[in-house]
Each structure stands twice: as structure tokens, then as C-alpha cells.
mmCIF file of the C-alpha atoms, coordinates in Angstrom:
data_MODEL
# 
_entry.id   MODEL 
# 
loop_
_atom_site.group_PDB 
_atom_site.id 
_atom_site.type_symbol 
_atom_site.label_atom_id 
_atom_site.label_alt_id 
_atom_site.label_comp_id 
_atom_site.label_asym_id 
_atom_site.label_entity_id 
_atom_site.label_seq_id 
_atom_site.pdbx_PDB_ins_code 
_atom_site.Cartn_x 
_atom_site.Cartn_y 
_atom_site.Cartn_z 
_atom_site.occupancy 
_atom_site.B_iso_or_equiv 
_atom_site.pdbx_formal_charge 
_atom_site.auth_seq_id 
_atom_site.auth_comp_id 
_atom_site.auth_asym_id 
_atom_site.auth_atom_id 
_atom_site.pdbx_PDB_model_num 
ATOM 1  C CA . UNK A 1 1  ? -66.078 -46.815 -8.838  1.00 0.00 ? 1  UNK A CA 1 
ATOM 2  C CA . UNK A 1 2  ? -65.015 -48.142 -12.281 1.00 0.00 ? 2  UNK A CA 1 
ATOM 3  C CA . UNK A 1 3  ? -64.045 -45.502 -14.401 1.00 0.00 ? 3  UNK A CA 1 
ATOM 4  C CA . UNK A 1 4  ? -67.771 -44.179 -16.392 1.00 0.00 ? 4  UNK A CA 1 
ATOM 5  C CA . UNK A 1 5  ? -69.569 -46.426 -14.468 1.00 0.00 ? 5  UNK A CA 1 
ATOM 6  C CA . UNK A 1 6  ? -71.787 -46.545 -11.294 1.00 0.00 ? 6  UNK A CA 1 
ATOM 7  C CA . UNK A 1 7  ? -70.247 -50.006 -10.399 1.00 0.00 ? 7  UNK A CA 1 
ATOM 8  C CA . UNK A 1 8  ? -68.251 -49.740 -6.669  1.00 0.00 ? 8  UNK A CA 1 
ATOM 9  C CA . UNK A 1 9  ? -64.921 -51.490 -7.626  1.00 0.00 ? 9  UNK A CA 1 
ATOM 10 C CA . UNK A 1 10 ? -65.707 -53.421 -4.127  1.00 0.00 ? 10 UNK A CA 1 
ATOM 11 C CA . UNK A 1 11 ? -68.649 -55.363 -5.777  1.00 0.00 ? 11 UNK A CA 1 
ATOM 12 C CA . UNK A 1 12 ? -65.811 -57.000 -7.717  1.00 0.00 ? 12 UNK A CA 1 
ATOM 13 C CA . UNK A 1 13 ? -64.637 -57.909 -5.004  1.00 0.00 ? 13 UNK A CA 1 
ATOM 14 C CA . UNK A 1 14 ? -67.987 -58.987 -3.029  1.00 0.00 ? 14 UNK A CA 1 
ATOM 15 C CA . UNK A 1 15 ? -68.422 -61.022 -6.093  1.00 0.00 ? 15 UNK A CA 1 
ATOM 16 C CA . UNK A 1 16 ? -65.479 -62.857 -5.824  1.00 0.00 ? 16 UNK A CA 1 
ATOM 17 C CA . UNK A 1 17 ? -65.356 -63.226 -1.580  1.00 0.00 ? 17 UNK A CA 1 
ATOM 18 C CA . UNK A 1 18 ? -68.994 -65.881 -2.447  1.00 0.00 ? 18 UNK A CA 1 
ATOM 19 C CA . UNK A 1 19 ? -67.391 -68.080 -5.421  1.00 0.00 ? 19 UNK A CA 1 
ATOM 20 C CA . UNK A 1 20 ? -68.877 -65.808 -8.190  1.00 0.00 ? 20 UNK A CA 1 
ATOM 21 C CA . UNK A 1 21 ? -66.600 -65.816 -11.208 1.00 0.00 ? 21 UNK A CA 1 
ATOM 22 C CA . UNK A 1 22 ? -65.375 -62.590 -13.599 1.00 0.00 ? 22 UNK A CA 1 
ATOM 23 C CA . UNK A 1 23 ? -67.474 -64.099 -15.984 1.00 0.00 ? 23 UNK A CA 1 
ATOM 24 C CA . UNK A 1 24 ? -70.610 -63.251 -13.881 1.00 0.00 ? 24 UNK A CA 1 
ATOM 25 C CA . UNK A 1 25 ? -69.463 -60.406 -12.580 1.00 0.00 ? 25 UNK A CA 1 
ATOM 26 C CA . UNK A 1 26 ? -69.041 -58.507 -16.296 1.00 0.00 ? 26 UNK A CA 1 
ATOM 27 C CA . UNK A 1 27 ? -72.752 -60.379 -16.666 1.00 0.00 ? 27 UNK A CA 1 
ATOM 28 C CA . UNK A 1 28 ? -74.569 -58.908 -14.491 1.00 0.00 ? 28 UNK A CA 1 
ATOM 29 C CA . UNK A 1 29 ? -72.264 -55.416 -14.557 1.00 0.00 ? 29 UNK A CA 1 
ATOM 30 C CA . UNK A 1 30 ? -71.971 -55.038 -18.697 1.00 0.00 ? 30 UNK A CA 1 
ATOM 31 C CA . UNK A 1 31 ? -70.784 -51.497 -18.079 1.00 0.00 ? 31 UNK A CA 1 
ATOM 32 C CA . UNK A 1 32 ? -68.049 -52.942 -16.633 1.00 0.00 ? 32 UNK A CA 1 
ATOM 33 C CA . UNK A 1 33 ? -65.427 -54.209 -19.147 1.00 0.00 ? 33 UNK A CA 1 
ATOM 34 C CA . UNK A 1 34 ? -63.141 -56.518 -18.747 1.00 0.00 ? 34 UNK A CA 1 
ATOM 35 C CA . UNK A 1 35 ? -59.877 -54.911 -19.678 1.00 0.00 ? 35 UNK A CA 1 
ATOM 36 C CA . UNK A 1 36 ? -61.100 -52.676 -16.543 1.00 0.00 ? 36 UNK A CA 1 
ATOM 37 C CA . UNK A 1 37 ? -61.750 -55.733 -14.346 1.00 0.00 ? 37 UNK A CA 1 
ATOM 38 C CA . UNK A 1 38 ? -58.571 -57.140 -15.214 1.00 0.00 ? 38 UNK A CA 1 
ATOM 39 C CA . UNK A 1 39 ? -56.579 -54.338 -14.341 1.00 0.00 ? 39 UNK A CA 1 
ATOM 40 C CA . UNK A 1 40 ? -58.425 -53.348 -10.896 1.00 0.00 ? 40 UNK A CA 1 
ATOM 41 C CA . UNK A 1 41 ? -57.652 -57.053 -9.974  1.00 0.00 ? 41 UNK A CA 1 
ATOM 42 C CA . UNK A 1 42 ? -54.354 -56.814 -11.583 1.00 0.00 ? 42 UNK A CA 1 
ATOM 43 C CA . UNK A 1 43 ? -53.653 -53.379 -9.448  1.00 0.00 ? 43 UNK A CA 1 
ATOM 44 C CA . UNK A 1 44 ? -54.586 -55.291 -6.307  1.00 0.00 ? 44 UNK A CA 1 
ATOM 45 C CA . UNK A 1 45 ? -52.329 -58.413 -6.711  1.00 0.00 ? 45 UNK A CA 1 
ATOM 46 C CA . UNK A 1 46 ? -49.507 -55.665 -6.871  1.00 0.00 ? 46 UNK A CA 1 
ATOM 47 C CA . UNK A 1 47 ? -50.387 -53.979 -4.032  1.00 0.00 ? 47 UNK A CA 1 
ATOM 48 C CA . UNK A 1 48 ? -50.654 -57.236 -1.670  1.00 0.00 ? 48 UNK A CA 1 
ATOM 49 C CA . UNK A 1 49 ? -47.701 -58.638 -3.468  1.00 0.00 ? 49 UNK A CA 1 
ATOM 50 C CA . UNK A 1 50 ? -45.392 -55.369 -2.506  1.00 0.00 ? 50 UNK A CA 1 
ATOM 51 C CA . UNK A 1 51 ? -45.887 -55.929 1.338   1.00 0.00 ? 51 UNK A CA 1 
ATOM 52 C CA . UNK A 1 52 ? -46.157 -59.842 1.360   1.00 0.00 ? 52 UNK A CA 1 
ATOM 53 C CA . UNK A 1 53 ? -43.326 -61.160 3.371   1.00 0.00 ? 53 UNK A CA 1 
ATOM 54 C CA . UNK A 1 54 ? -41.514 -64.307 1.055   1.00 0.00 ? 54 UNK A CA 1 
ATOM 55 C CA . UNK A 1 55 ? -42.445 -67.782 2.283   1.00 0.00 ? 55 UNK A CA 1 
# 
């Protein structure tokens, strides 16, 4: 869950998977703020990034 919200960080991701923007996603989740969005995606890039091998 975000942080004070009801919203399952994996909708985020859901939204993302089908071509739905962050711009949508804060839409239709307006508990959800960006900053929080951000760093949740930001968080995830870092964690895929730390066990990518280099191409």
C-alpha cells in the first residue's frame, strides 16, 4: 500500500503493464501523490538495476 492510502502499490504497476500513464494513474488514485509515485517507481528501478547484469 502507499503510505495513508488504500491504494496497493501494485496498481501502479497494473497501470503501467496496459500503456496507462502516471498522469492517469494519480487521476484516478488522487490519494496517491506523486512525490510517492515517483519514489515507489524510483525504489524499483534501483532494485532491478542492483542485480541487472551490464550489457
Amino acid at each position: 500500500m502507499f503510505a495513508g492510502t488504500r491504494v496497493p502499490v501494485k496498481n501502479l504497476f497494473d497501470y503501467l503493464e496496459t500503456g496507462e500513464t502516471l498522469d492517469q494513474f494519480l487521476l484516478d488514485f488522487p490519494s496517491v501523490d506523486r512525490a510517492k509515485a515517483t519514489a515507489t517507481l524510483e525504489m524499483a528501478q534501483g532494485a532491478l538495476c542492483a542485480n541487472a547484469h551490464p550489457a
